[in-house]
Backbone bond lengths (Angstrom), bond angles and torsions (degrees), N, CA, C in turn:
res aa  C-N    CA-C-N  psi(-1)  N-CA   C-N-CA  omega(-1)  CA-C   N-CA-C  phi
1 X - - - 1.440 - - 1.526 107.58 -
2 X 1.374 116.20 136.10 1.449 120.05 -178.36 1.564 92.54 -128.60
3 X 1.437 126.19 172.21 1.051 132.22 -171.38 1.696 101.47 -155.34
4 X 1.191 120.13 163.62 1.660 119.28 -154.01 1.299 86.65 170.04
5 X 1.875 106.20 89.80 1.690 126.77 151.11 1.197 114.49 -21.89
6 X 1.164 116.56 150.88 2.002 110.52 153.88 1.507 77.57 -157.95
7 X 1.673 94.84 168.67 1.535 120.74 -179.66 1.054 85.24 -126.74
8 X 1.495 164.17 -11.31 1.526 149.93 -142.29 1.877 101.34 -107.82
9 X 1.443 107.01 25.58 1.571 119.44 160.03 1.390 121.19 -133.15
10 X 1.426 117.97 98.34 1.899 122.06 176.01 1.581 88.68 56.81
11 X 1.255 123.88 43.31 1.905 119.73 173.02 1.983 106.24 10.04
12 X 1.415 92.71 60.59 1.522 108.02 136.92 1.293 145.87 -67.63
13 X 1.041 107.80 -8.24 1.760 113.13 -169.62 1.560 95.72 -137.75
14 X 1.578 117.63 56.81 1.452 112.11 174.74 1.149 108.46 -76.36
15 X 1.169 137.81 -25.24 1.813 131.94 -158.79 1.664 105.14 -71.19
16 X 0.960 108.07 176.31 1.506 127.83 160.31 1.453 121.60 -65.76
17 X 1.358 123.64 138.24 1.812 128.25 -172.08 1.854 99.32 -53.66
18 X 1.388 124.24 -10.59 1.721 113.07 168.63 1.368 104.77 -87.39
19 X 1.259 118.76 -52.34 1.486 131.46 -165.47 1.835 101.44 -61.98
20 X 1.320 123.95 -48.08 1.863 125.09 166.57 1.666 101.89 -60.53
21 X 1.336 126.36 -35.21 1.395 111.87 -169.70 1.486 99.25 -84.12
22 X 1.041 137.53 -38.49 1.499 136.09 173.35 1.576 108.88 -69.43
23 X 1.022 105.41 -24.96 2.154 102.08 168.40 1.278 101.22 -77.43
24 X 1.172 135.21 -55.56 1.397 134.40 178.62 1.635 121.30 -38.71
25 X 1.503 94.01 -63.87 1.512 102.43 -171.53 1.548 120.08 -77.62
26 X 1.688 102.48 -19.97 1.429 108.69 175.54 1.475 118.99 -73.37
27 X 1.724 108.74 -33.32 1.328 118.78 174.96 0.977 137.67 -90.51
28 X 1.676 107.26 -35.35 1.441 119.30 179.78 1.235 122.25 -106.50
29 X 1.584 114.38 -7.49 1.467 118.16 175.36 1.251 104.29 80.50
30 X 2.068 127.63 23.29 1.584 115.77 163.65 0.718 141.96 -0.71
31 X 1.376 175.53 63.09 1.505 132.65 -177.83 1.395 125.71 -130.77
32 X 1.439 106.98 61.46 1.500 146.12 -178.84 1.447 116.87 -114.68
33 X 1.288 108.76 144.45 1.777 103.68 165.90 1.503 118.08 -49.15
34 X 1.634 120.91 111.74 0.895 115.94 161.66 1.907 112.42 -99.97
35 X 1.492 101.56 136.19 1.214 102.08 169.72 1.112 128.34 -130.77
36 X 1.353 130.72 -166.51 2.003 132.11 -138.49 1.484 93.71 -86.50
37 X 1.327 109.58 156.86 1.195 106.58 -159.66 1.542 96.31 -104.37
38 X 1.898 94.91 156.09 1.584 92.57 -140.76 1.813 86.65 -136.15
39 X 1.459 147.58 -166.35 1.304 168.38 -136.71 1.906 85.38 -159.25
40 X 1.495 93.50 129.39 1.332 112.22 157.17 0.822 107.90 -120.67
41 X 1.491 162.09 -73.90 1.615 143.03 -178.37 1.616 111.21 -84.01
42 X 0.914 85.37 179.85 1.638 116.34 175.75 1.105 105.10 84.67
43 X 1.735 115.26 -143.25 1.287 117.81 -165.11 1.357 98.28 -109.09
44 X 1.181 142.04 5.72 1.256 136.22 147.54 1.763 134.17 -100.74
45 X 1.619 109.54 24.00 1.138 103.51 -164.86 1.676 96.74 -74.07
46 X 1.167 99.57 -163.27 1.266 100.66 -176.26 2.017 120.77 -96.01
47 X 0.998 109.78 176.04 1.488 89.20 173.27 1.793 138.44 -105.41
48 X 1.690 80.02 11.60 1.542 92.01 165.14 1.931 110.50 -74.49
49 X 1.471 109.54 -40.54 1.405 136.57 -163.84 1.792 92.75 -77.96
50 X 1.518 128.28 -39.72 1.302 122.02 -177.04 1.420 100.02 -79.37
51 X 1.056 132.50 -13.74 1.761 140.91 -177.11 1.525 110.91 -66.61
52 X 2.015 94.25 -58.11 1.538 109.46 -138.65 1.891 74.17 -87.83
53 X 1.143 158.94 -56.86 1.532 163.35 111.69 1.422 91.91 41.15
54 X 1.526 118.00 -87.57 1.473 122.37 -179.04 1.468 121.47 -39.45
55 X 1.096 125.76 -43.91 1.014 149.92 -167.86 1.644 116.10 -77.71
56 X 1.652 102.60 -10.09 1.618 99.23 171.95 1.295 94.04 -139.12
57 X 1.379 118.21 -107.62 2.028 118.31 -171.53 1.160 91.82 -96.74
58 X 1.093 143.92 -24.90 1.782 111.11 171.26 1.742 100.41 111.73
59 X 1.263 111.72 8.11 1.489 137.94 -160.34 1.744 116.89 -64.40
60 X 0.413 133.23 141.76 1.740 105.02 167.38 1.941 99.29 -112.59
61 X 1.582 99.55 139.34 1.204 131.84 177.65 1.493 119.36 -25.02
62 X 1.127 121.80 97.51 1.549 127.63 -152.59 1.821 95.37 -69.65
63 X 1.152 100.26 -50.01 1.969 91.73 -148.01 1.849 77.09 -147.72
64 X 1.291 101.64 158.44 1.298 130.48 143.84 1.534 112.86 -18.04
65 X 1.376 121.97 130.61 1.722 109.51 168.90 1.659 122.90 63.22
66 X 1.232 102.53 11.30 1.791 106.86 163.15 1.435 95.93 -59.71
67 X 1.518 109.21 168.51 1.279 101.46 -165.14 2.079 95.76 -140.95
68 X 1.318 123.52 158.15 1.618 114.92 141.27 1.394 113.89 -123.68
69 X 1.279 124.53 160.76 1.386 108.64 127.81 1.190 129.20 -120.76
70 X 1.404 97.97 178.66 1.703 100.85 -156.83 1.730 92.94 -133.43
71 X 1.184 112.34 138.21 1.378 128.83 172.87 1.149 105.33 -68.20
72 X 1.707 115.99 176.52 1.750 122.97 -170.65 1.491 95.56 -84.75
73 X 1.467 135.81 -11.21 1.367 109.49 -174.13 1.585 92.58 -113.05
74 X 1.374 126.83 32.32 1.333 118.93 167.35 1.012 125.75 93.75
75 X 1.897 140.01 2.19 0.888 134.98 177.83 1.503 124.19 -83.36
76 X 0.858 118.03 142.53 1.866 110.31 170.29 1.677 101.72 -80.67
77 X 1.434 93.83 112.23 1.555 111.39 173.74 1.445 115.59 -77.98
78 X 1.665 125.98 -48.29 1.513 117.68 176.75 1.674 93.41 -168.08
79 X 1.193 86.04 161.95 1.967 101.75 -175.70 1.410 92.19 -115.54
80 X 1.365 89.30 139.85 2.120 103.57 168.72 1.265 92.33 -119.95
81 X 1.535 120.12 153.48 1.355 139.20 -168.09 1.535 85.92 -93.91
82 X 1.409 109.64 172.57 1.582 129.22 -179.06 1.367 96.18 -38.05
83 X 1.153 109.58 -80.64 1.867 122.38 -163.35 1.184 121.39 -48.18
84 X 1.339 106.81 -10.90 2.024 100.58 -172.15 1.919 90.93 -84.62
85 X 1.559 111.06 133.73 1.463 100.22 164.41 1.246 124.47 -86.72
86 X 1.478 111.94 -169.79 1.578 132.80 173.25 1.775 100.79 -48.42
87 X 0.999 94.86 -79.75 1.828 99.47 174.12 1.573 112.82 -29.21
88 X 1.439 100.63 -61.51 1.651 84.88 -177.94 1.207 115.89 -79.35
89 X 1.294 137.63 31.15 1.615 135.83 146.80 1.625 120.60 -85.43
90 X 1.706 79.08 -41.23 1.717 81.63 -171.82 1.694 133.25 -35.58
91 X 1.590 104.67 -22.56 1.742 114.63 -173.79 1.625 93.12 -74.06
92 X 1.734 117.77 -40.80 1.519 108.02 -168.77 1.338 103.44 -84.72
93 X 1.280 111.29 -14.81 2.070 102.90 153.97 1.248 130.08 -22.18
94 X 1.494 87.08 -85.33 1.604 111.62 169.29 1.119 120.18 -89.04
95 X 1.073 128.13 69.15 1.440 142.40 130.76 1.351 95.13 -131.26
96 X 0.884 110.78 30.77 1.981 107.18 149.10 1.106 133.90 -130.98
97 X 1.799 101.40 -16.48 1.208 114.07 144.08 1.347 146.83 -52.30
């Protein structure tokens, strides 16, 4: 699990990349790579986010916490919208394991 701030939803993620990693870990018990906070749509998202986008419907990033995964040789296997959780991935985990 990797994680990648954005503010470009109801500017939730105003703080600084210490101030989101200390909300995270203080609240939610993190303990994943969190990294710098980055643009998912538009014309400045980033180009991991114009990749992982390409790579399924071409969609732009609904909400906070959409999710993919990606297999060991790099493919984007399927996107879950905001609402699907951690738990309910875990079965399409392992079957890639």
């Amino acid at each position: 699990m990797l994680a990648f701030p954005c503010n470009q939803f109801g500017a939730q993620e105003p703080g600084t990349d210490a101030e989101i990693l200390e909300f995270a870990t203080s609240k939610y018990s993190a303990n994943f790579p969190m990294f710098s906070k980055i643009e998912v749509n538009g014309e400045g998202a980033c180009e991991l986010y114009q990749w992982l986008r390409s790579e399924t419907d071409g969609a732009d990033i609904s909400w906070n916490f959409e999710k993919f995964l990606v297999d060991r040789e790099g493919n984007v296997v399927q996107r879950f919208n905001p609402m699907v959780t951690p738990e309910e991935i875990e079965p399409h985990v392992a079957q890639l394991l």
